[in-house]
C-alpha atoms as an extended CHARMM CRD file, in Angstrom:
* protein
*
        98  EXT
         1         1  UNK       CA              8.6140000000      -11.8790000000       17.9510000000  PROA      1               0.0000000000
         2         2  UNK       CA              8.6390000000      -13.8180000000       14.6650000000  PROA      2               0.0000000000
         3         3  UNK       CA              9.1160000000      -12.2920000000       11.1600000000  PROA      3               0.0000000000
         4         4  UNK       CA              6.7400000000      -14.0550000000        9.1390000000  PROA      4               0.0000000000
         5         5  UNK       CA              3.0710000000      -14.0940000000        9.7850000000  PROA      5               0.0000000000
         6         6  UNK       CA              1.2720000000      -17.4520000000       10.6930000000  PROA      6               0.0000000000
         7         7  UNK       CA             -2.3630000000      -16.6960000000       10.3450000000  PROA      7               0.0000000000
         8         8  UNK       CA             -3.7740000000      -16.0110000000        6.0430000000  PROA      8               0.0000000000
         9         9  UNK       CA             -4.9560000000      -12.8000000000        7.5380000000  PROA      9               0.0000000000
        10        10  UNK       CA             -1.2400000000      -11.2420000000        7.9020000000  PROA      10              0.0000000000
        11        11  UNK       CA              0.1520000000      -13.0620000000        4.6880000000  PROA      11              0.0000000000
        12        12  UNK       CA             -2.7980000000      -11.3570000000        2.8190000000  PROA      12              0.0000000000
        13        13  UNK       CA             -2.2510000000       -8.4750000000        4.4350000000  PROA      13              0.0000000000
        14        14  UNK       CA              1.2460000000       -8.1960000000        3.7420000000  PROA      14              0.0000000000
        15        15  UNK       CA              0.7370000000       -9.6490000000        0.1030000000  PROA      15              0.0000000000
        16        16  UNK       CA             -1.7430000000       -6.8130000000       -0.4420000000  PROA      16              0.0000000000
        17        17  UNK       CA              0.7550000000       -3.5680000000        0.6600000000  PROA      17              0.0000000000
        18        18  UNK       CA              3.4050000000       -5.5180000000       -1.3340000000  PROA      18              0.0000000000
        19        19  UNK       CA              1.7220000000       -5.2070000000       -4.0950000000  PROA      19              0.0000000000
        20        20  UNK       CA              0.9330000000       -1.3390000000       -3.5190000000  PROA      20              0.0000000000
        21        21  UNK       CA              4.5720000000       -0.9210000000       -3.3320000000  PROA      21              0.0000000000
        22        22  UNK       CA              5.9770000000       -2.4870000000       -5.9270000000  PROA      22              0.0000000000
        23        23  UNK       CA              2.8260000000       -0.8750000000       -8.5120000000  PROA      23              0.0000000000
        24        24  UNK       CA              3.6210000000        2.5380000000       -6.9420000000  PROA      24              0.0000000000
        25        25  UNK       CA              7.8420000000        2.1570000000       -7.5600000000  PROA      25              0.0000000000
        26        26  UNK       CA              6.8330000000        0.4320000000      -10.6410000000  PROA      26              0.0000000000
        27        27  UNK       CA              4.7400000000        3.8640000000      -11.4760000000  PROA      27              0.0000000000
        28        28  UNK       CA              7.4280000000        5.6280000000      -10.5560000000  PROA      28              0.0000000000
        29        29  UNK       CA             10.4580000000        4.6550000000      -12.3060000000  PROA      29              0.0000000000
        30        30  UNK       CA              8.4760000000        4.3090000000      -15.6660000000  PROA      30              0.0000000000
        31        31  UNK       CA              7.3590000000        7.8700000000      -15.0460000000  PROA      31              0.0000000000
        32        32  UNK       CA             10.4710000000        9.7710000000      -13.5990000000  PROA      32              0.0000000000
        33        33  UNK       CA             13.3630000000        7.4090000000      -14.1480000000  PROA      33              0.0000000000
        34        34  UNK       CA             12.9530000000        6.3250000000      -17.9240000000  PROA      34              0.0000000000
        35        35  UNK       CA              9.8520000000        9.3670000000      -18.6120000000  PROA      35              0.0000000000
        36        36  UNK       CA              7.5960000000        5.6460000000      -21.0020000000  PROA      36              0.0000000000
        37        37  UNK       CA              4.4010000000        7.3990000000      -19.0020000000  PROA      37              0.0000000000
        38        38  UNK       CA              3.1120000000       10.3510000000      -17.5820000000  PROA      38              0.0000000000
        39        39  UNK       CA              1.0550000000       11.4140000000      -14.3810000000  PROA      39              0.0000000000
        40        40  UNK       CA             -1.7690000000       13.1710000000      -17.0540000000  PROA      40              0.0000000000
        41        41  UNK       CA             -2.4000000000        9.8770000000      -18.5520000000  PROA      41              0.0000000000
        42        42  UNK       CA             -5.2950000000        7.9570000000      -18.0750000000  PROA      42              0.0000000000
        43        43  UNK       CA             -3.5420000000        4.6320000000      -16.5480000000  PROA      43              0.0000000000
        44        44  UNK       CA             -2.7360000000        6.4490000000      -13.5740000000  PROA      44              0.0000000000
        45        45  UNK       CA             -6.3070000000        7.4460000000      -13.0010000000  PROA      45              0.0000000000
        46        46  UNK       CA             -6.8620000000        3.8660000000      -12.7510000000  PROA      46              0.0000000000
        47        47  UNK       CA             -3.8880000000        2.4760000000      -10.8450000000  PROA      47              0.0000000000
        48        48  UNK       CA             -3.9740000000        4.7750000000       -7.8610000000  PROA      48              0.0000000000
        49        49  UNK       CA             -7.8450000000        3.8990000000       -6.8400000000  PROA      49              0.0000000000
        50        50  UNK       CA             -7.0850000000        0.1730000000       -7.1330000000  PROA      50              0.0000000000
        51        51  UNK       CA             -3.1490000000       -0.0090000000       -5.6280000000  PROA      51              0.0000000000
        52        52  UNK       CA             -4.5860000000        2.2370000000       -3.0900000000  PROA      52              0.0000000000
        53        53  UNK       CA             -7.6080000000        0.2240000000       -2.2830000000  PROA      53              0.0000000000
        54        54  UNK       CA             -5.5320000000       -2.5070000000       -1.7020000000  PROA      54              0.0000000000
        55        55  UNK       CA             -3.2610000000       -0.6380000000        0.6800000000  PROA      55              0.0000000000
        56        56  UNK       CA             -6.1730000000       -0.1000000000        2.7170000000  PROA      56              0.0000000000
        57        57  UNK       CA             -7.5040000000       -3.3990000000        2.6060000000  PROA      57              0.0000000000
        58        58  UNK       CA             -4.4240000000       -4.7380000000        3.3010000000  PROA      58              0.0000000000
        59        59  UNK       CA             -4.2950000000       -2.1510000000        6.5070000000  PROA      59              0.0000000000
        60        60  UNK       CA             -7.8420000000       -3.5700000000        7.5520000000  PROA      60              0.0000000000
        61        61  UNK       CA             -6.1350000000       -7.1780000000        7.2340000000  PROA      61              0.0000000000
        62        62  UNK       CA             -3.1440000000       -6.8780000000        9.4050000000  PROA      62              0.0000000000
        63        63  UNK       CA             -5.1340000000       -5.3940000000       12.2860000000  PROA      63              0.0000000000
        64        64  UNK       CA             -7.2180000000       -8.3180000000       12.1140000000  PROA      64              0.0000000000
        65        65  UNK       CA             -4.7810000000      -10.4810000000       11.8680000000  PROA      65              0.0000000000
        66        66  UNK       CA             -3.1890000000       -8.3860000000       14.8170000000  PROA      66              0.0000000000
        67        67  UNK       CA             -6.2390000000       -8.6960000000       16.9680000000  PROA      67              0.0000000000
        68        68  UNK       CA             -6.0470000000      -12.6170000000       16.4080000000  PROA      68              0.0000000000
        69        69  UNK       CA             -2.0740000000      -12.8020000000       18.0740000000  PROA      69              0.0000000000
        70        70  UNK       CA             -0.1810000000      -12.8270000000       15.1170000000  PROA      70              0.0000000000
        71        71  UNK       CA              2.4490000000      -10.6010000000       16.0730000000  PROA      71              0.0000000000
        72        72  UNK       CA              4.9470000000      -10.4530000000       13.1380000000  PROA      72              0.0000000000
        73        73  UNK       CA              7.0810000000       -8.1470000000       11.8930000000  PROA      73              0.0000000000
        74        74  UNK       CA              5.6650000000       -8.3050000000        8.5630000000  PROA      74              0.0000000000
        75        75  UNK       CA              2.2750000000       -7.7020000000        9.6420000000  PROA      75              0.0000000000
        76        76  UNK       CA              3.2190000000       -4.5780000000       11.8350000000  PROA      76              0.0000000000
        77        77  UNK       CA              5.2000000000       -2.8550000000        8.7760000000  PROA      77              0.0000000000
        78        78  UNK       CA              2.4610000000       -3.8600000000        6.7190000000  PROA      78              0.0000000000
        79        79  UNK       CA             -0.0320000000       -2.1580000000        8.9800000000  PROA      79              0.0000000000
        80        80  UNK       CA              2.4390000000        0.7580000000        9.3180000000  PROA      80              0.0000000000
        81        81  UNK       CA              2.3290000000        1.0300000000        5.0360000000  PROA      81              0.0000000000
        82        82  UNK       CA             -1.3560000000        0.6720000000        5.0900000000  PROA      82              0.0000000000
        83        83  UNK       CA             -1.9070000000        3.7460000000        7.2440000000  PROA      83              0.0000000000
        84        84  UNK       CA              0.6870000000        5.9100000000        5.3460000000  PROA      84              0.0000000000
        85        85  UNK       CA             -1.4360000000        5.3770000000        2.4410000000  PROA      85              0.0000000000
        86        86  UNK       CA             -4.5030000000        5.8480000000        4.4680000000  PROA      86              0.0000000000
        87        87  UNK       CA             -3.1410000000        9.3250000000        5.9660000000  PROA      87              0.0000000000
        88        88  UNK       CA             -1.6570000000       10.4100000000        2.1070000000  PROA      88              0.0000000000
        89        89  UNK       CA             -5.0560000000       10.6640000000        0.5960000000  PROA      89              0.0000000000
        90        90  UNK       CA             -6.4380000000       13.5120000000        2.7870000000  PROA      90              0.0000000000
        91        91  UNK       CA             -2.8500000000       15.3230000000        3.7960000000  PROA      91              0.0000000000
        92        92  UNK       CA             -2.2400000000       15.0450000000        0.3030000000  PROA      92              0.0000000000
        93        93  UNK       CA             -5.5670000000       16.4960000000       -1.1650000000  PROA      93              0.0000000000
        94        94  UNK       CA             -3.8850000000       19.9230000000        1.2520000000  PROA      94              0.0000000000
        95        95  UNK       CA             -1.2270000000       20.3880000000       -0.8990000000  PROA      95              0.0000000000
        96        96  UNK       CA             -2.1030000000       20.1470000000       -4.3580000000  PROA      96              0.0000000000
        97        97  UNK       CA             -1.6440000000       23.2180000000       -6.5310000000  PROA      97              0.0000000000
        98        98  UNK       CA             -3.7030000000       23.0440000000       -9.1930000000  PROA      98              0.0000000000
């Protein structure tokens, strides 16, 4: 099993949940870690649809790119991020206290 993808299908898709990641630590530390932002503001109203839209794009990529033999390592974590995102937005929409 190889680490890196071969087919544009897993780079994109890997590319794509890369880029939710590092948005959503981004997020994160400017939030928590040095308190720039805040969770009421309206950025984040925009960031999540778009970082998580790509997450799931990304998700849709990698079992493509799956179904077309390109068994990385890469592609399967990518795949594995892209459904943890998919599976946040309803478990998370249980546990909200508002």
């Amino acid at each position: 099993m190889r680490i890196k993808p071969e087919t544009k299908l897993g780079k994109w898709s890997i590319g794509l949940n890369l880029f939710f990641l590092i948005t959503i630590i981004i997020s994160i530390i400017l939030v928590n870690g040095l308190r720039i932002l805040s969770y009421d503001d309206s950025w984040w109203d925009v960031t999540v649809p778009i970082v998580f839209l790509a997450s799931i794009v990304g998700f849709i990529l990698g079992i493509t790119a799956i179904r077309k033999n390109d068994h990385s390592i890469l592609v399967y974590s990518s795949v594995v991020v892209g459904l943890l995102a998919i599976l946040f937005i309803p478990l998370h929409s249980l546990f909200i206290n508002d």
